[in-house]
N, C-alpha and C positions, 0 to 999 in steps of 0.2 A: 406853027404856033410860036406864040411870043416868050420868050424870057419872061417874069414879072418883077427885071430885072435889067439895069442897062449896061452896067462897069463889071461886076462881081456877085462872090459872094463871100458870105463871113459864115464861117460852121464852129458850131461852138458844144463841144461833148458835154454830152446832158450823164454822162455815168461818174465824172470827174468827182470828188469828193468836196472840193475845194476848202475853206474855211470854217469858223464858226461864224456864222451870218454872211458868208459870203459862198455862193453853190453858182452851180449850172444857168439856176432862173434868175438869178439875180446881173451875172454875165450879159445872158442873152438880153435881158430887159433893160441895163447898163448901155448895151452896143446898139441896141434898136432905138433908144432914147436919142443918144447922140449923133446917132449916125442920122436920124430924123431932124435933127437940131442943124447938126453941122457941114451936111452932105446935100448933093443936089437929088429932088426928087426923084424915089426910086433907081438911088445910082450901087445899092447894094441892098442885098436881101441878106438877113440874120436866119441861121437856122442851126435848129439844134438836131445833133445826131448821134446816133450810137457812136460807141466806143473809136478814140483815133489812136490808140495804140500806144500814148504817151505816158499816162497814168503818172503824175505828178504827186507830190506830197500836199495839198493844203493848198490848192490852185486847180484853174480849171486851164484843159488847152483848148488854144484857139487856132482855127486854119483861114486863111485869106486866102483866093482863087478869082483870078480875071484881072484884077488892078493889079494889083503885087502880091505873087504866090510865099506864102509864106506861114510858118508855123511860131505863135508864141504861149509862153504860159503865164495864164492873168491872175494875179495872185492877191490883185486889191483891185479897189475901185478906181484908182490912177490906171491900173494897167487898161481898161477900157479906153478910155481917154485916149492914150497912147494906139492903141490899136487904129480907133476913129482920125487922129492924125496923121496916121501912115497913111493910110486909106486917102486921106484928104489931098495931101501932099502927090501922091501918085498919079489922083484925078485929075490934079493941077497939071501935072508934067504930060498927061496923056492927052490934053488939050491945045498944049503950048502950042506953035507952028513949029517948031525945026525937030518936032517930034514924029 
């Protein structure tokens, strides 16, 4: 069976408290939007998951897995953005030839 999925994924803790008006759904539906906008079809999957053990103050954590592994905490609507970039930027390098 297939991945529904071709590069990654984006995990995004749905326990995180995050802001006022800024949570877990607003995260995932931030990364899923741009990541649709600015990525190549289905080159990452956005998922939300229990607890990643980071438990931030007024931010939610994000974990990236396949493109470039790595943990950030999104604490506004830029930091989305920023995440989508990495992502982007990665897919780029993972394409290149002398890669």
């Amino acid at each position: 069976m297939r991945a529904p999925w071709r590069s990654g994924v984006v995990l995004v803790c749905r326990e995180c408290k995050g802001a006022r008006g800024f949570g877990p759904k607003q995260v995932r539906a931030g990364l899923r939007q741009r990541a649709k906008a600015e990525l190549p079809r289905k080159a990452v999957r956005v998922l939300a998951v229990s607890c990643l053990d980071v438990c931030p103050q007024r931010a939610v954590t994000v974990a990236t897995f396949g493109v470039r592994e790595t943990t950030v905490v999104v604490s506004g609507p830029n930091g989305c953005a920023t995440v989508i970039d990495q992502l982007a930027d990665a897919l780029g390098d993972e394409s290149s030839p002398d890669r």
